[in-house]
PDB file of N, CA, C, O and CB in Angstrom:
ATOM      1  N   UNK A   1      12.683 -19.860  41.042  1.00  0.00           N
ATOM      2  CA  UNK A   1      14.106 -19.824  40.801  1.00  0.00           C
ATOM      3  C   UNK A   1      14.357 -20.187  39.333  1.00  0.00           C
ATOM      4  O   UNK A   1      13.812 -21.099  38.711  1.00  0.00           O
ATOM      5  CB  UNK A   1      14.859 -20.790  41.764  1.00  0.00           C
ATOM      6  N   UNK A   2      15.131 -19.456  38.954  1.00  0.00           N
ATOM      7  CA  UNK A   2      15.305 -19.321  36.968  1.00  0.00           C
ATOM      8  C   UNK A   2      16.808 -20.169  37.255  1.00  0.00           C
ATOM      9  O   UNK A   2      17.509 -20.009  38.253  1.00  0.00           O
ATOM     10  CB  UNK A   2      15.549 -17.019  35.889  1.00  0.00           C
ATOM     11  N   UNK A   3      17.113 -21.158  36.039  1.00  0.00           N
ATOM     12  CA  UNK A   3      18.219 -21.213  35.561  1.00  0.00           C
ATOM     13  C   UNK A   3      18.331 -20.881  34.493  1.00  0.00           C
ATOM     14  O   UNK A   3      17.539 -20.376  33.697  1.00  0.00           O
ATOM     15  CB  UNK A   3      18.659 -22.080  35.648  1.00  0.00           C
ATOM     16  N   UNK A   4      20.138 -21.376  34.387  1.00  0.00           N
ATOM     17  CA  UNK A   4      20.404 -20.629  32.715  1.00  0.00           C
ATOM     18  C   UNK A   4      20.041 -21.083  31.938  1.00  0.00           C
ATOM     19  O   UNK A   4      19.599 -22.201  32.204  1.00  0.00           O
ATOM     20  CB  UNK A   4      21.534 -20.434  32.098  1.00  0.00           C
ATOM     21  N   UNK A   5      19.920 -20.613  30.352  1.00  0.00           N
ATOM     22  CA  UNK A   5      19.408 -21.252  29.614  1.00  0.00           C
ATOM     23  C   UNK A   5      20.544 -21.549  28.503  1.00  0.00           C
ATOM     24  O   UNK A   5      20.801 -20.680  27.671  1.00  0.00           O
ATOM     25  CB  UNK A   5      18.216 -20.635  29.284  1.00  0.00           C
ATOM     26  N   UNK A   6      21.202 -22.759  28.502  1.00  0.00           N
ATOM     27  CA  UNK A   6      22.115 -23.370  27.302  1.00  0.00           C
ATOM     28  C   UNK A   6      21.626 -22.573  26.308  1.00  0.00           C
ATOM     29  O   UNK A   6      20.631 -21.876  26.112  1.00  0.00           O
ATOM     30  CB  UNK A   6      21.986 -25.019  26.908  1.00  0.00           C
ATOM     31  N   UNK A   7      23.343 -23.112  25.337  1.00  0.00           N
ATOM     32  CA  UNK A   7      23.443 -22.236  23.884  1.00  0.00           C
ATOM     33  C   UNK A   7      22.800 -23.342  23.297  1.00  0.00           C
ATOM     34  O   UNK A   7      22.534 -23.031  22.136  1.00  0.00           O
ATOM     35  CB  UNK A   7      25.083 -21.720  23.111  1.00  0.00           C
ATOM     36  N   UNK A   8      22.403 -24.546  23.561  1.00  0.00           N
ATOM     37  CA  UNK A   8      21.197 -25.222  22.147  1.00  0.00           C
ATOM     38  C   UNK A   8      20.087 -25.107  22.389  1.00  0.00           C
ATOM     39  O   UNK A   8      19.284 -25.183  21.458  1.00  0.00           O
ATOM     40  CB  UNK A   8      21.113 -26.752  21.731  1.00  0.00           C
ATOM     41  N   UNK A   9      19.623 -24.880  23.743  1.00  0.00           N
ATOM     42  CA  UNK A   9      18.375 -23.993  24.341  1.00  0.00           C
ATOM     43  C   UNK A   9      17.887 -23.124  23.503  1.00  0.00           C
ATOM     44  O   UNK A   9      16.968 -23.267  22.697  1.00  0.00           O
ATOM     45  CB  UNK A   9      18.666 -23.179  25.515  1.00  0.00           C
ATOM     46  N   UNK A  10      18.586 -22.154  23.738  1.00  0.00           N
ATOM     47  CA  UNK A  10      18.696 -20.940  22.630  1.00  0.00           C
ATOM     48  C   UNK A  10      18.379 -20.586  21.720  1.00  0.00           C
ATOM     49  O   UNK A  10      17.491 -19.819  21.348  1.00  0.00           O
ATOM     50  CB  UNK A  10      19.345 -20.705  22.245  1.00  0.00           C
ATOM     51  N   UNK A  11      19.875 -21.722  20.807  1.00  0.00           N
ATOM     52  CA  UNK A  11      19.418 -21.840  19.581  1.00  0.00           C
ATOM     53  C   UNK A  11      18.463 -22.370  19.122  1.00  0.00           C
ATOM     54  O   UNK A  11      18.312 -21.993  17.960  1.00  0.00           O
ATOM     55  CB  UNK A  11      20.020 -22.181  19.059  1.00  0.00           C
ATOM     56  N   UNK A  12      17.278 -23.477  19.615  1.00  0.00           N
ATOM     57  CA  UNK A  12      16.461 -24.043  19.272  1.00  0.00           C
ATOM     58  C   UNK A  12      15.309 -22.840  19.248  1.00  0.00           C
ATOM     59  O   UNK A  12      14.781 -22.234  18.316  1.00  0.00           O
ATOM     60  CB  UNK A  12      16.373 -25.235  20.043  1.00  0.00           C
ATOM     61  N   UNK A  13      15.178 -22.776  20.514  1.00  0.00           N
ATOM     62  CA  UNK A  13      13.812 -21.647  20.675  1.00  0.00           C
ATOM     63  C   UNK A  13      14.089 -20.657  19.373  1.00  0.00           C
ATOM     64  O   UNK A  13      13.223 -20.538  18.506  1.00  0.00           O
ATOM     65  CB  UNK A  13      13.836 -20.531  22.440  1.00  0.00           C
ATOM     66  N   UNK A  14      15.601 -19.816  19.281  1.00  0.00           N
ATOM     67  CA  UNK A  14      15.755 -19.052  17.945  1.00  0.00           C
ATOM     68  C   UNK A  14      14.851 -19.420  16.769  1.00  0.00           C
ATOM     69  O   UNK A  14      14.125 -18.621  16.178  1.00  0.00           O
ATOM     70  CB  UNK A  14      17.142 -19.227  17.453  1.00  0.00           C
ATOM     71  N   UNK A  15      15.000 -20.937  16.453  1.00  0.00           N
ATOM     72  CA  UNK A  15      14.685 -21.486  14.965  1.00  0.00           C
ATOM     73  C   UNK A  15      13.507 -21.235  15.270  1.00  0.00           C
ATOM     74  O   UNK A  15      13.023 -20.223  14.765  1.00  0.00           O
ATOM     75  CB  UNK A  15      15.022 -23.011  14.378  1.00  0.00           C
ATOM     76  N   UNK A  16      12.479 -22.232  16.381  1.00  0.00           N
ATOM     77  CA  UNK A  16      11.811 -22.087  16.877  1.00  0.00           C
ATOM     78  C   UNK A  16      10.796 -20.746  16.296  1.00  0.00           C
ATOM     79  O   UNK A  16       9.869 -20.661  15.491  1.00  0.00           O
ATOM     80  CB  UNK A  16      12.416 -22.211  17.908  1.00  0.00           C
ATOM     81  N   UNK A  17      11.542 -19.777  17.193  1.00  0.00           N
ATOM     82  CA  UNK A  17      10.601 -18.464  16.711  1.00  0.00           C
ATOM     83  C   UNK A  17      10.750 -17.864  15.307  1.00  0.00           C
ATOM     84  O   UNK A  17      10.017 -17.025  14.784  1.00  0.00           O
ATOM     85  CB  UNK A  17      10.891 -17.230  17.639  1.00  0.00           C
ATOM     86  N   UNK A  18      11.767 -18.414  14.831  1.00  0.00           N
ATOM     87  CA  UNK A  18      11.840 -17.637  12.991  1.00  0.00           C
ATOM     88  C   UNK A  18      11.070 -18.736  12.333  1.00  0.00           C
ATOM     89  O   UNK A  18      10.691 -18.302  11.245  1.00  0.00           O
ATOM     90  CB  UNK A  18      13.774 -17.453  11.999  1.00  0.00           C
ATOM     91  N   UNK A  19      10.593 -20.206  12.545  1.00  0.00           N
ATOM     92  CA  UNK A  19      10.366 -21.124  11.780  1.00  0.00           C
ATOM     93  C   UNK A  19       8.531 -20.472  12.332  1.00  0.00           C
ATOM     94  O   UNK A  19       7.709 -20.725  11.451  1.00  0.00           O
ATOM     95  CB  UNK A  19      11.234 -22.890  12.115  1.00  0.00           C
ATOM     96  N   UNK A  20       8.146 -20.012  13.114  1.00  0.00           N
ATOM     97  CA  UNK A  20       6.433 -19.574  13.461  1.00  0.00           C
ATOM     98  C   UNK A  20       6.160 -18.187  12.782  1.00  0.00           C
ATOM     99  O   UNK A  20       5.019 -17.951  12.385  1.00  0.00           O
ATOM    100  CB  UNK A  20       6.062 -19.342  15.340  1.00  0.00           C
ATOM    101  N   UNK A  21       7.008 -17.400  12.655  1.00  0.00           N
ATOM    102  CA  UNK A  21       7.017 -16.325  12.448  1.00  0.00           C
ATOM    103  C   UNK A  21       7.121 -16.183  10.578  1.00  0.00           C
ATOM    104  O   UNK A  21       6.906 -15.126   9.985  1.00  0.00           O
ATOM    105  CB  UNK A  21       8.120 -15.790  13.406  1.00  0.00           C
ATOM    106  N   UNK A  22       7.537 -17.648   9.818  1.00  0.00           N
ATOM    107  CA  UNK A  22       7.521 -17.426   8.645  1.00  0.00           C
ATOM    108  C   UNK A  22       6.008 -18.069   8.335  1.00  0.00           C
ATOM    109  O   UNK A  22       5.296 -17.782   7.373  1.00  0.00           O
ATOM    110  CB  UNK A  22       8.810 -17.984   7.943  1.00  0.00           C
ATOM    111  N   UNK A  23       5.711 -19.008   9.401  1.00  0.00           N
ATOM    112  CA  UNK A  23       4.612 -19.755   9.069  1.00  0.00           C
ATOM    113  C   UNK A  23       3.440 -18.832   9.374  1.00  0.00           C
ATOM    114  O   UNK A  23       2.504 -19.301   8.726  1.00  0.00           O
ATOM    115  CB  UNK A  23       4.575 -21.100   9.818  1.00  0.00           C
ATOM    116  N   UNK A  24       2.998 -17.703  10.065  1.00  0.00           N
ATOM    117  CA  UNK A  24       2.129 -17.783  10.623  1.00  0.00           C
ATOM    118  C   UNK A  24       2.228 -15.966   9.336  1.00  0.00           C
ATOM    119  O   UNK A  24       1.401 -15.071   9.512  1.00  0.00           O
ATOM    120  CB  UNK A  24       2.114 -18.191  12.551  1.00  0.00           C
ATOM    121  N   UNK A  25       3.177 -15.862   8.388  1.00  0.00           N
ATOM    122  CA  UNK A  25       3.357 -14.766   7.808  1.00  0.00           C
ATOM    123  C   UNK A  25       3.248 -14.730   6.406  1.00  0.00           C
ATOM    124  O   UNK A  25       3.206 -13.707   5.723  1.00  0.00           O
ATOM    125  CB  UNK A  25       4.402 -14.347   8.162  1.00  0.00           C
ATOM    126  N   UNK A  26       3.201 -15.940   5.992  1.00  0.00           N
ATOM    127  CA  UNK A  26       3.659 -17.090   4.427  1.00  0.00           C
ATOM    128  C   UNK A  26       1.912 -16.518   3.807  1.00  0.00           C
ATOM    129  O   UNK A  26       1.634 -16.624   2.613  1.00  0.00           O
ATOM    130  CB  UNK A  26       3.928 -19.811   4.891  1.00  0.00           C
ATOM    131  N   UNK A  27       1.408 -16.230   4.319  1.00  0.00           N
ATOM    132  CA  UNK A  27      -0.132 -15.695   3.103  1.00  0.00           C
ATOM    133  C   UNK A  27       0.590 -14.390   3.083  1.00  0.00           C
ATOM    134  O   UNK A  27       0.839 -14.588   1.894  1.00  0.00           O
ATOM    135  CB  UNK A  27      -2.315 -15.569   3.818  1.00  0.00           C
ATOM    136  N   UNK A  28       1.012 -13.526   3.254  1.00  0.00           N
ATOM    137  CA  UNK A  28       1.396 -12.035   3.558  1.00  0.00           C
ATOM    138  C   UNK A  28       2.684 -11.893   2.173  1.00  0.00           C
ATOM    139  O   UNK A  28       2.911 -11.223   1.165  1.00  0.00           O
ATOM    140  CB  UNK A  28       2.148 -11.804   5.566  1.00  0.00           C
ATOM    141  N   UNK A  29       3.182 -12.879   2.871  1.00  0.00           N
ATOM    142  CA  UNK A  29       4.287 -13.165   1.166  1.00  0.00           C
ATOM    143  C   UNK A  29       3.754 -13.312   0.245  1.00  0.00           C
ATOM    144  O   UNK A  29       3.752 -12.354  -0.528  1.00  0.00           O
ATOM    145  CB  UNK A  29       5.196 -14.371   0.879  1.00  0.00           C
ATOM    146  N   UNK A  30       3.029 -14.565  -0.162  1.00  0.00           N
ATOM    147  CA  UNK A  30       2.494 -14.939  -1.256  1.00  0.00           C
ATOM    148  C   UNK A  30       1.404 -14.101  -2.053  1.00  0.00           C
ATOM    149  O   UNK A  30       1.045 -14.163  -3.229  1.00  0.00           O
ATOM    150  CB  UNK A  30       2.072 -16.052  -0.949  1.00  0.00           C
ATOM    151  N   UNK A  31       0.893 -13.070  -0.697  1.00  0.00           N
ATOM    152  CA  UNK A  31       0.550 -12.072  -1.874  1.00  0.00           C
ATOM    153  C   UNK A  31       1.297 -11.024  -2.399  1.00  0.00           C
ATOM    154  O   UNK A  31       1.147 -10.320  -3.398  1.00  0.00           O
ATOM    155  CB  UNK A  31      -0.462 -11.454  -1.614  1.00  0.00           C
ATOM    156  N   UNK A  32       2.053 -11.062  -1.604  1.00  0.00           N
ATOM    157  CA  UNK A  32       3.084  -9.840  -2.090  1.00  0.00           C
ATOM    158  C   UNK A  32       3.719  -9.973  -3.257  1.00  0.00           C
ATOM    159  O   UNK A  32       3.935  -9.057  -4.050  1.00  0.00           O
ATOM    160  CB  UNK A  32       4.196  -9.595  -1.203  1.00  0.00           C
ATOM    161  N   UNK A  33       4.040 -11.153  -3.389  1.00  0.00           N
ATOM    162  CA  UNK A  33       4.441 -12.049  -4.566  1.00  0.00           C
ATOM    163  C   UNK A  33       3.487 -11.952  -5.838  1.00  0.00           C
ATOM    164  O   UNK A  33       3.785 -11.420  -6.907  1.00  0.00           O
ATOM    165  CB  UNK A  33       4.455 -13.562  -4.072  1.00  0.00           C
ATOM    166  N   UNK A  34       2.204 -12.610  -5.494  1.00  0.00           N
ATOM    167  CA  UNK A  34       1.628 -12.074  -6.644  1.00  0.00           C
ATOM    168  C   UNK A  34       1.097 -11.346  -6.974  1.00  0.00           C
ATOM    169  O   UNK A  34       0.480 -11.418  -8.037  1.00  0.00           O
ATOM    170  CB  UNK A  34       1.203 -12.410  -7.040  1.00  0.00           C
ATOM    171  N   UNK A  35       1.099  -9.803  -5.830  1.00  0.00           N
ATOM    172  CA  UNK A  35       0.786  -8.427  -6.242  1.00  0.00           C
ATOM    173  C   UNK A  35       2.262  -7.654  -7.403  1.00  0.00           C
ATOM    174  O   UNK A  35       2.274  -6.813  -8.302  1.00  0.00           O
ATOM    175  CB  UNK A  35       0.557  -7.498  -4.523  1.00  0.00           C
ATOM    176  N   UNK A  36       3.318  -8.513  -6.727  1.00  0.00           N
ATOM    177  CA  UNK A  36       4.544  -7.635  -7.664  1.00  0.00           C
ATOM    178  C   UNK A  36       4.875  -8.403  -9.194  1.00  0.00           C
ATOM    179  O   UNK A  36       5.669  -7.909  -9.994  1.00  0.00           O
ATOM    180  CB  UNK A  36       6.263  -7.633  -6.652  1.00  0.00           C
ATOM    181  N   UNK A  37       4.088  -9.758  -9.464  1.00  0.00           N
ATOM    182  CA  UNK A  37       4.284 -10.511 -10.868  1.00  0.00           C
ATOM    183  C   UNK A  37       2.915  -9.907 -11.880  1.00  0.00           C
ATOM    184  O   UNK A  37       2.827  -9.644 -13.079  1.00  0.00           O
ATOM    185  CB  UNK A  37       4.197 -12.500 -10.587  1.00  0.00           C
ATOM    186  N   UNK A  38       1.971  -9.851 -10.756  1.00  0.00           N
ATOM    187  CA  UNK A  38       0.848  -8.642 -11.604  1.00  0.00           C
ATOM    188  C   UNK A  38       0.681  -7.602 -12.319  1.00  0.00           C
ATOM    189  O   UNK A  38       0.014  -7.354 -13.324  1.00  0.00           O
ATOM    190  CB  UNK A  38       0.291  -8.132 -11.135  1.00  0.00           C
ATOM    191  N   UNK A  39       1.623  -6.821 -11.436  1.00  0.00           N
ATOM    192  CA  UNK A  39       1.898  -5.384 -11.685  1.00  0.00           C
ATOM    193  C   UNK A  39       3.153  -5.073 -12.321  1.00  0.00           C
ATOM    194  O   UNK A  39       3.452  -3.899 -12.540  1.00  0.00           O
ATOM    195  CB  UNK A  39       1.863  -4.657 -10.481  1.00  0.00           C
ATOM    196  N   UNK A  40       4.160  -6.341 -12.738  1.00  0.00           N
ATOM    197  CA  UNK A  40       5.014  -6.313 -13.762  1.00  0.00           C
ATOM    198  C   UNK A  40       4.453  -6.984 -14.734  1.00  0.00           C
ATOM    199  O   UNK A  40       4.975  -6.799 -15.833  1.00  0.00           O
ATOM    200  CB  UNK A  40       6.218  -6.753 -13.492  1.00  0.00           C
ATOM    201  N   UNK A  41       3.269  -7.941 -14.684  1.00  0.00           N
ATOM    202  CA  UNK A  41       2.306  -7.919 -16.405  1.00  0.00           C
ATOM    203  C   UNK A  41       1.755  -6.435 -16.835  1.00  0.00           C
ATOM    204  O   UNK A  41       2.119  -5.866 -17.864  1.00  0.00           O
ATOM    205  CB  UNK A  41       0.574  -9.019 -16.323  1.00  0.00           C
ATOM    206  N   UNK A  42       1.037  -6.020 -16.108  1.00  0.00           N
ATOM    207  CA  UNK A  42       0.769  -4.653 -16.507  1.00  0.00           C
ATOM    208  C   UNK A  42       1.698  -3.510 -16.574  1.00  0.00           C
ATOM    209  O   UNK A  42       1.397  -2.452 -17.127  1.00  0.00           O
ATOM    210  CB  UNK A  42      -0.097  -4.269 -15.780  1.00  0.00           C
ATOM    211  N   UNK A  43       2.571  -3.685 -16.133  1.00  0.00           N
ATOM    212  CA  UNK A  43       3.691  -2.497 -16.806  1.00  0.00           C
ATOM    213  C   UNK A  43       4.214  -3.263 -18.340  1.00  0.00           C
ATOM    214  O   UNK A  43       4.406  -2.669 -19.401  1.00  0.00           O
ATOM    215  CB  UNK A  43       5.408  -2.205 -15.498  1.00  0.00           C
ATOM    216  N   UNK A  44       4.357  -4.642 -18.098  1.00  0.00           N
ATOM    217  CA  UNK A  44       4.720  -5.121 -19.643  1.00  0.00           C
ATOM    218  C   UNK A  44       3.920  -4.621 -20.806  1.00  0.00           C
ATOM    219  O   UNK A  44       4.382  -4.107 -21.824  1.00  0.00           O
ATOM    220  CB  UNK A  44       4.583  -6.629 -19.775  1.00  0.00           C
ATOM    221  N   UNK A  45       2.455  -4.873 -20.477  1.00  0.00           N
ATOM    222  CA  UNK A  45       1.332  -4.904 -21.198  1.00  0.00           C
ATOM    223  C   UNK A  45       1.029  -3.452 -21.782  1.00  0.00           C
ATOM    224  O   UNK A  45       0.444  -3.251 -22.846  1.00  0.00           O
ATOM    225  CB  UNK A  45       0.237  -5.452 -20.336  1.00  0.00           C
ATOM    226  N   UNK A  46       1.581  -2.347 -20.810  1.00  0.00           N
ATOM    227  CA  UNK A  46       1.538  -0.981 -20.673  1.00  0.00           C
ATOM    228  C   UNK A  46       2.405  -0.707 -22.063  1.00  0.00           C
ATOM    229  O   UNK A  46       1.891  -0.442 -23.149  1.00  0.00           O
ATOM    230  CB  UNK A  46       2.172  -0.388 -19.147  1.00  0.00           C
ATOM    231  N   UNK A  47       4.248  -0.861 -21.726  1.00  0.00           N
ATOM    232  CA  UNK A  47       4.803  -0.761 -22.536  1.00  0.00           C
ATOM    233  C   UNK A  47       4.501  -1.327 -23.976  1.00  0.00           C
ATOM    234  O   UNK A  47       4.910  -0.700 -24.953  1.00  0.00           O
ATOM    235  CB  UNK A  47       5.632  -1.006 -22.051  1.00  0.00           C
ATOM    236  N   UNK A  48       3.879  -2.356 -24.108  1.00  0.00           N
ATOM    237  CA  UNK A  48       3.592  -3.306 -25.793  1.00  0.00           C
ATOM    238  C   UNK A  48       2.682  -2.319 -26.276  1.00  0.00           C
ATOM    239  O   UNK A  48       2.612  -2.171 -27.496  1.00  0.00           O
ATOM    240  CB  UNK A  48       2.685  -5.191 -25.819  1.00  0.00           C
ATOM    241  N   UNK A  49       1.822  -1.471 -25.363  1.00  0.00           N
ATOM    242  CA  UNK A  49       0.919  -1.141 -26.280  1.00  0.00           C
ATOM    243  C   UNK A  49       1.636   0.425 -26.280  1.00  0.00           C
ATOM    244  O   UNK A  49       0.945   1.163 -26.982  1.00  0.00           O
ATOM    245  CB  UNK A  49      -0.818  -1.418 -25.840  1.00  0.00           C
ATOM    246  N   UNK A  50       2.389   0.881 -25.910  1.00  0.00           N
ATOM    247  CA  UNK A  50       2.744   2.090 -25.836  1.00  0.00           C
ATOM    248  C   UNK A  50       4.025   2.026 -27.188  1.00  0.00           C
ATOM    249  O   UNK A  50       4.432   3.146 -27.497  1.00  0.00           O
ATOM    250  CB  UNK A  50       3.204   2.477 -24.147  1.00  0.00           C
ATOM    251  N   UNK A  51       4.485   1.166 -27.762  1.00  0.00           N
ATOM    252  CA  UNK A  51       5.067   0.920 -28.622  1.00  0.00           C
ATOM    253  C   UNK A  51       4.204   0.802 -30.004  1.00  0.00           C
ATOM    254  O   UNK A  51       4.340   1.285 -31.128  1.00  0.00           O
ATOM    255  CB  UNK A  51       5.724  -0.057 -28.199  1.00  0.00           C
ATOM    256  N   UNK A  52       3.395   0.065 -29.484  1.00  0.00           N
ATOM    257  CA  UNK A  52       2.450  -0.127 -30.930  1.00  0.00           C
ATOM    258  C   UNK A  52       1.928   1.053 -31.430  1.00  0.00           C
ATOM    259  O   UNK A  52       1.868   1.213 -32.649  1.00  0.00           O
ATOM    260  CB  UNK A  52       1.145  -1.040 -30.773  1.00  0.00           C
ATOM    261  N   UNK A  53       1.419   2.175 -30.412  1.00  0.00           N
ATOM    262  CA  UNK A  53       0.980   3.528 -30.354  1.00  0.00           C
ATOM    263  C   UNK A  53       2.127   4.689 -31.396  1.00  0.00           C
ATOM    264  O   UNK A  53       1.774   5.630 -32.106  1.00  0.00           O
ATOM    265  CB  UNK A  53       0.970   3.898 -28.556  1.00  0.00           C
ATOM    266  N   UNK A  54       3.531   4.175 -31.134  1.00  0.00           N
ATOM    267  CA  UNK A  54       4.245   4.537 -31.535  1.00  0.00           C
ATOM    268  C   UNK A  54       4.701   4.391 -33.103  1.00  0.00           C
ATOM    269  O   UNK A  54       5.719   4.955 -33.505  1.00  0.00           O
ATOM    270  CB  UNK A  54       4.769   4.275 -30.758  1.00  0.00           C
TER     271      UNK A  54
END
């Protein structure tokens, strides 16, 4: 037999599953992160020398 499940029920389990779901995802970011600060050094690095060329 199921009862209901309260709105702080709810809301807890909510946090709950977004607070596991950042934790268990947080290496996936952090490279993403420093795949996109990488690859805006090398577009920088791209452009300096594509100027100097100039």
């Amino acid at each position: 037999m199921f009862g209901r499940v309260t709105l702080p029920q709810a809301l807890f389990a909510g946090i709950l599953g977004i607070a596991g779901g950042i934790y268990i995802f947080q290496p996936v970011f952090e490279q993403y992160s420093r795949d996109q600060k990488e690859l805006k050094e090398k577009l920088k690095l791209a452009e300096e020398s594509e100027k100097k060329k100039s």
